[in-house]
LODONU-253706 format. One line per field, with one value per residue (C-alpha): x negated, y, z; residue in one letter. Coordinates in steps of 0.05 Angstrom, whole numbers, plus 5000, padded with zeros to 4 digits. Each point is the difference from the previous one (the first is absolute). Layout:
BEGIN
xx <- X,...
yy <- Y,...
zz <- Z,...
residuo <- A,...
END
This chain:
BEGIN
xx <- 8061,4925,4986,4995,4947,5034,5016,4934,4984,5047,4974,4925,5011,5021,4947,4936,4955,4937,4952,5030,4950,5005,5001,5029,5037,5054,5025,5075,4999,4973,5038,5004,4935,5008,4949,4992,4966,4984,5015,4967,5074,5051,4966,5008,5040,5009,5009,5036,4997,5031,4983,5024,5072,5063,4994,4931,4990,4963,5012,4989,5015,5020,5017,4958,4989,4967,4933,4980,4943,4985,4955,4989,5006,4934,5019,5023,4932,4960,5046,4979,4928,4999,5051,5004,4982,5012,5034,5051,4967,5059,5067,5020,5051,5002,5056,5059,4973,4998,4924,4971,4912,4983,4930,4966,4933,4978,4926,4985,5015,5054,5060,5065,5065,5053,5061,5042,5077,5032,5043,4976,4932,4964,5005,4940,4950,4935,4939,4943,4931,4997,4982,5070,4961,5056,4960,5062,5073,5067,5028,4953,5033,4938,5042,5002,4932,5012,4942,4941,4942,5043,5016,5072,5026,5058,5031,5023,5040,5066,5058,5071,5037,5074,5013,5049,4966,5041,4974,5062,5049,4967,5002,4983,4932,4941,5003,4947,5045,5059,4965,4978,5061,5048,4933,5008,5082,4987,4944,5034,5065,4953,4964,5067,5026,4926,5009,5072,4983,4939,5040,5060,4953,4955,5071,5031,4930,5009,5065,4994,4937,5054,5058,4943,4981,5070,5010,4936,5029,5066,4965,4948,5068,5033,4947,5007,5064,5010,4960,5049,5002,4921,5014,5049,4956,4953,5049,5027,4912,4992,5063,4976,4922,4996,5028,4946,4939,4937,4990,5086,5006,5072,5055,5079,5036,5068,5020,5046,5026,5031,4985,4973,4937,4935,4936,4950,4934,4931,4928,4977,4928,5033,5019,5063,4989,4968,5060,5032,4961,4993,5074,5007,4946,5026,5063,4969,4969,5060,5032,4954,4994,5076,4994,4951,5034,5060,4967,4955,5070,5032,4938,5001,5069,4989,4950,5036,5055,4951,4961,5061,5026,4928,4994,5071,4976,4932,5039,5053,5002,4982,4998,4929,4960,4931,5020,5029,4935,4965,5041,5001,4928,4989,5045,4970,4919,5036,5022,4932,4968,5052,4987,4920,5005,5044,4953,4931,4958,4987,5055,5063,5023,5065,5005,5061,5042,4929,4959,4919,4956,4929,4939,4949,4944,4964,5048,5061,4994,4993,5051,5057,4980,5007,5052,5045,5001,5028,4996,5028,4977,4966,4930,4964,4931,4936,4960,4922,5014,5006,5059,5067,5053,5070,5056,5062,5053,5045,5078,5031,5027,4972,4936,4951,5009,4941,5014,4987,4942,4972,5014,4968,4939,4997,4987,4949,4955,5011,4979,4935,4939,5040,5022,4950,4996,5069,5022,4992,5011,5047,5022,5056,5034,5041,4973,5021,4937,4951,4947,4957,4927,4964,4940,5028,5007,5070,5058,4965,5037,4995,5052,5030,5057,4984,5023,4959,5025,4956,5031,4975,5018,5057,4988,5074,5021,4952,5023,5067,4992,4961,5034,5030,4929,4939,4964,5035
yy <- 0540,4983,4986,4920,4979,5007,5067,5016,4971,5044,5049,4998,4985,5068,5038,5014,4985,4966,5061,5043,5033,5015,5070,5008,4959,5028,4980,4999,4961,4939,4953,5038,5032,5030,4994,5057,4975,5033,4955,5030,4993,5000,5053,5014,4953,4979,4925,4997,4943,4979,4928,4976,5027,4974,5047,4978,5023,5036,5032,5068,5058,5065,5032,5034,4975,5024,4986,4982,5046,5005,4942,4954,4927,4962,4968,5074,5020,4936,5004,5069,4986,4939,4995,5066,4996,4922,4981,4952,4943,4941,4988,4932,4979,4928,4953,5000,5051,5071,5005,5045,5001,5073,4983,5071,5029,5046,5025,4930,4978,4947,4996,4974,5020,4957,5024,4951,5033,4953,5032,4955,4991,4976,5072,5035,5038,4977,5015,4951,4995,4951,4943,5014,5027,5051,5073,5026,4992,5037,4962,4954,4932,4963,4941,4982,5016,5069,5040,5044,4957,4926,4959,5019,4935,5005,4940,4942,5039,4981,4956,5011,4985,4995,5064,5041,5058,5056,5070,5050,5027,5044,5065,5043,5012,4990,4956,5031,5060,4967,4957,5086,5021,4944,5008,5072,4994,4948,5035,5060,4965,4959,5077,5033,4936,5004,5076,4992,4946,5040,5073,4962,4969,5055,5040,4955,4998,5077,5010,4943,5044,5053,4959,4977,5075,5024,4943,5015,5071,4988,4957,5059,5048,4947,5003,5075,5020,5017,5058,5031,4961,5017,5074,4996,4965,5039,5064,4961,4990,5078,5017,4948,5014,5018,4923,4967,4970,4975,4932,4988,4946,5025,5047,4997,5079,5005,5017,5067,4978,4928,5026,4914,4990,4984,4965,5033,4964,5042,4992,4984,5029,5074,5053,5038,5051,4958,4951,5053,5015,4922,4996,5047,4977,4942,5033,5040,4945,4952,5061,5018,4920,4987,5076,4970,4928,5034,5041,4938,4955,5049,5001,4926,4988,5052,4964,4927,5034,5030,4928,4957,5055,4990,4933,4994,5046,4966,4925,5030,4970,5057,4994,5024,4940,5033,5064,4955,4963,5063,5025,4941,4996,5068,4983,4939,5045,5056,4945,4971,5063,5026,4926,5007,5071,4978,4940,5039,4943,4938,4962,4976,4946,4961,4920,4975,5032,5014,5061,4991,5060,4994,5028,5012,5015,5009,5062,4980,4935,5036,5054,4948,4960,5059,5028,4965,4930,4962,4947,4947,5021,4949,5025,4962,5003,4956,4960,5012,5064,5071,5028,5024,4989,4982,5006,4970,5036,4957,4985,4984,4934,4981,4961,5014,4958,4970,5042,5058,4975,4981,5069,5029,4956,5017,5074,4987,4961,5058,5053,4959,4978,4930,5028,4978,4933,4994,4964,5004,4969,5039,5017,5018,5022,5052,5070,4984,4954,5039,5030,5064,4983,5032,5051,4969,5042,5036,4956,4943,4945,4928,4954,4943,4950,5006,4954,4980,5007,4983,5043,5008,5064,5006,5053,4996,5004,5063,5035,5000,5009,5063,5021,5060,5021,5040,4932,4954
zz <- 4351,4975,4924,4983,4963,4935,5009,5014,4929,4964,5038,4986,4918,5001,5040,4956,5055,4953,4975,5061,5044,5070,5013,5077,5052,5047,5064,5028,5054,5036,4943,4932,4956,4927,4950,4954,4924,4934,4940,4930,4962,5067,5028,5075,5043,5070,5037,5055,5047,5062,5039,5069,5001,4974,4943,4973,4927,4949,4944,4957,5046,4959,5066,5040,5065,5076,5017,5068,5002,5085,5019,4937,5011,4993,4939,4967,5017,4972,4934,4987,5006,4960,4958,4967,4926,4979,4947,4995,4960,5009,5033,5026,5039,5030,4972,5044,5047,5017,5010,4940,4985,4971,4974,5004,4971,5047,4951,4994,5068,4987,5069,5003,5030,5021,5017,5034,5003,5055,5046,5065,5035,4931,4967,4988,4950,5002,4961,4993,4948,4949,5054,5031,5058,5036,4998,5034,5004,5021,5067,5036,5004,5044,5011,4924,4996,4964,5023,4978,4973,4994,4938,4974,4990,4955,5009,4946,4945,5007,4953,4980,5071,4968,5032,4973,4990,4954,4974,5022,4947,4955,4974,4943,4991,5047,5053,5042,4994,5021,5058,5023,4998,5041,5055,5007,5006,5050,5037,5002,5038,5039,5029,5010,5037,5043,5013,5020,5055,5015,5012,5031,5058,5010,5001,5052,5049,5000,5013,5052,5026,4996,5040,5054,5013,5008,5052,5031,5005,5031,5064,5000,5011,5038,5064,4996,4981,5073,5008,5036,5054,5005,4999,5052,5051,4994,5009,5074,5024,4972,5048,5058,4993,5076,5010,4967,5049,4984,4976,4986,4953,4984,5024,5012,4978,4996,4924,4995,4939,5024,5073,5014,5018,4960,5006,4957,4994,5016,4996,5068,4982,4987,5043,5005,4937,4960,5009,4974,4940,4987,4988,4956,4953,4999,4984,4936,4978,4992,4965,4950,4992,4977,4966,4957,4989,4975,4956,4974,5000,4956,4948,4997,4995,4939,4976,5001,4968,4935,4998,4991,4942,4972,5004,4982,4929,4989,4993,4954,4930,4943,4929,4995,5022,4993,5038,5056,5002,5011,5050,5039,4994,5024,5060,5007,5006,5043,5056,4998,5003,5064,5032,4996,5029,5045,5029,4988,4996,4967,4962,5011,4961,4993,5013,5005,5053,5040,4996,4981,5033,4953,5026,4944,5054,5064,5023,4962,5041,5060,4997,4984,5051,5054,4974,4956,5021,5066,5033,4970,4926,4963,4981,4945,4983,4954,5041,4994,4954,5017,4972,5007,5057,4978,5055,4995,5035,5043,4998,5055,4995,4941,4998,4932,4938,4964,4943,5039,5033,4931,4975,5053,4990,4931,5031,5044,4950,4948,5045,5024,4979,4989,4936,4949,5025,4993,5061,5069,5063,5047,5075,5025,5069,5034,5018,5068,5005,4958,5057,4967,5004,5053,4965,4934,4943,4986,4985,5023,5036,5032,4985,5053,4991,4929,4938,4935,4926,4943,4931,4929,4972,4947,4956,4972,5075,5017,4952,5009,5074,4970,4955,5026,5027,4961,5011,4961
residuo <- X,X,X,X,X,X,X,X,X,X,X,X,X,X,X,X,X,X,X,X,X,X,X,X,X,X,X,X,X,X,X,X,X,X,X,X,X,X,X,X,X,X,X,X,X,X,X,X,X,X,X,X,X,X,X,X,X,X,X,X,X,X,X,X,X,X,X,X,X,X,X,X,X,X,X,X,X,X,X,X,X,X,X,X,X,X,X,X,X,X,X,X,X,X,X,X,X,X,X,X,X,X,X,X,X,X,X,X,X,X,X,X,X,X,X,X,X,X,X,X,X,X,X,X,X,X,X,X,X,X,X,X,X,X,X,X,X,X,X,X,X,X,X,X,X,X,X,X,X,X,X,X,X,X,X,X,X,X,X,X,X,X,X,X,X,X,X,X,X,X,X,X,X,X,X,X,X,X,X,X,X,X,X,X,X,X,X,X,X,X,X,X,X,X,X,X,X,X,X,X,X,X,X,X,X,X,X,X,X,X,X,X,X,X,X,X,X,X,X,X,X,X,X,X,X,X,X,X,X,X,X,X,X,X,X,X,X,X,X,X,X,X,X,X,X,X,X,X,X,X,X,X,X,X,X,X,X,X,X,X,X,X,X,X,X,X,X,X,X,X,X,X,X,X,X,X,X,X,X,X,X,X,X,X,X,X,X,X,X,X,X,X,X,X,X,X,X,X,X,X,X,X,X,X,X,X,X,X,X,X,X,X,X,X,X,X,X,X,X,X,X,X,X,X,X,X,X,X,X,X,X,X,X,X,X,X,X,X,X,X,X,X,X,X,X,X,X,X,X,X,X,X,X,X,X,X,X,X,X,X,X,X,X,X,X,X,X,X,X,X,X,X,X,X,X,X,X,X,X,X,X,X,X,X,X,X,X,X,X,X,X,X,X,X,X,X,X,X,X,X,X,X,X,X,X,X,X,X,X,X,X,X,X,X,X,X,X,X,X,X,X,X,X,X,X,X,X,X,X,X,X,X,X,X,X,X,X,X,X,X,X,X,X,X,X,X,X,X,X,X,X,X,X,X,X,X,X,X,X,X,X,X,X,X,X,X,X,X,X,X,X,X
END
């Protein structure tokens, strides 16, 4: 649940934000920034904020929290350059509304910072001059006009609405400490519940991987199991190898074991001997063939057997909630880890029920499409950008949802030159009709019987899709 605006009040009469000064900015993720300030008497303290997510907020942080330090976010970057060293001159926060104005000092230059702490489309941090020009800003929002270098229009203030709107039960002592503390109880349930889900699917897809293989195994053994057979014909043509003519497409022996007669099928392009020889290769081979299946059966029947216990231990409730997280989170990096090295190229990514193969470039594209693709995959890809291919993988009898198709869209642009525009128009079609272009660089391909999709990328959406993934 987000703060109301009155709890946002509370909140801010306690922080000594006028006479701080800026001295870093940290990153956590695409939603949530803390400001770190010295204050003369308060000494060192932190902001934390949070806008766009059901649990929008700020307040006092006296823990310390993770930095996302790989790939800073635009706006990171611009805060750091800009905003380092201001002081906080004034804090106002509009009536009725959880929209605060820090007016800053940054050596004379005058900016301002709104923080706007709704948990929908309207969140954002933006920082503008004294003109309420935007300089820069933390989520693009283009259809409210929320862009580098337009007026920031903050809107009519608002009036008392009649809505009920109550500060929670109180404790002893600081609110700001209080508002911490029920956030990091509830953020800590809300990360064991996403790890559970997380290491209970990626636990089922493996030991379904599992089940699949031991299936795949038993038909394997199935079409060979009767090796014998093989090594018996090819005892009666070793015994009958004077019988055998030129050009014989097959050949009926009396069997001395059931003493009926046999047709055993032969080459017609071999002779005699190398009838003879031809048999019992074939023989050999169909018995080192189930030898190994039953040997690779019983290791995977193993294995099933020690991923169910696993899984079986990982889901377990313990009393030790932070060693459970980091257990499951270690299990959670091993399986990505095993599936990656498993693949050996490009991503895979969940949708859904449907499997997303990424290719991040030119030989990633065209090693999944030669080799781990079909043809009735789904490949996806930005129209007038070079980029990435994203495959769908096909399930039979189940046609692709939009939700998939948008995910997989949301790939494409990311890993194209689409990606700072922010949108892009798409194409889509099956592999079956993708034709390779003839002198064309690697991986290149022609489409036919393709469709059109026109997307603008969600950076909420990318990142979960991503999240699992070095490139979220």
């Amino acid at each position: 649940m987000s703060l109301n605006w009155r709890e946002i009040a509370l909140i801010v009469s306690e922080l000594p934000l006028e006479g701080s000064v800026l001295q870093s900015v940290v990153q956590h993720d695409f939603n949530s920034l803390s400001f770190h300030f010295y204050h003369r008497e308060a000494g060192r303290w932190t902001l934390y904020t949070e806008v766009g997510t059901p649990r929008s907020r700020l307040h006092m942080s006296t823990t310390a929290t993770k930095e996302k330090t790989a790939k800073l976010q635009r706006f990171i970057q611009f805060a750091r350059s800009r905003l380092i060293g201001s002081r906080v001159t004034a804090c106002y926060q509009y009536p009725y509304d959880r929209l605060l104005r820090l007016s800053l000092d940054n050596h004379g230059t005058p900016l301002l910072l709104f923080i706007r702490l709704y948990s929908g489309s309207g969140a954002n941090i933006i920082v503008t001059d004294s003109e309420y020009t935007i300089l820069d800003l933390l989520l693009r929002r283009p259809s409210r006009g929320e862009v580098s270098g337009a007026r920031f229009e903050v809107g009519e203030e608002r009036t008392e609405d009649g809505k009920p709107f109550f500060v929670r039960p109180r404790e002893e002592g600081s609110f700001n400490r209080q508002i911490e503390a029920e956030y990091s109880r509830e953020g800590s349930t809300v990360e064991l519940e996403e790890l559970l889900r997380r290491v209970r699917a990626q636990g089922e897809r493996e030991i379904e991987r599992v089940r699949a293989a031991i299936d795949r195994g038993k038909r394997s053994l199935e079409a060979v199991q009767d090796f014998d057979r093989l090594k018996d014909e090819a005892d009666l043509l070793s015994a009958n190898a004077h019988l055998i003519g030129d050009k014989m497409e097959s050949i009926e022996l009396l069997d001395w074991k059931t003493h009926e007669p046999v047709t055993i099928a032969l080459d017609s392009r071999l002779k005699g001997h190398e009838q003879v020889e031809r048999a019992y290769e074939r023989y050999q081979r169909a018995k080192g063939t189930a030898e190994n299946a039953t040997a690779e059966l019983t290791r995977l029947e193993a294995e099933l057997a020690s991923r169910i216990e696993e899984l079986d231990t990982l889901l377990t409730p313990r009393p030790d909630s932070e060693a459970w997280c980091a257990d499951l989170t270690s299990a959670l990096h091993e399986g990505q880890a095993a599936t990656t090295a498993r693949k050996g190229v490009g991503l895979v990514i969940r949708s859904g029920a449907f499997t997303l193969l990424v290719g991040r470039n030119a030989k990633e594209n065209d090693e999944l499409l030669r080799h781990h693709t079909r043809g009735n995959d789904w490949w996806v890809h930005t129209r007038d950008y070079s980029g990435g291919y994203v495959f769908i993988k096909d399930i039979r009898g189940k046609s692709v949802p939009l939700e998939v198709l948008l995910d997989a869209a949301m790939l494409a642009i990311h890993y194209s030159k689409a990606r700072k525009a922010g949108k892009a128009d798409l194409y889509y079609t099956q592999v079956k009709y993708l034709r390779r272009a003839k002198g064309g660089p690697k991986g290149l391909v022609i489409p036919t019987q393709e469709k059109n999709l026109s997307v603008v990328l969600d950076e909420e959406r990318l990142r979960w899709l991503l999240l699992d993934h070095d490139d979220a």
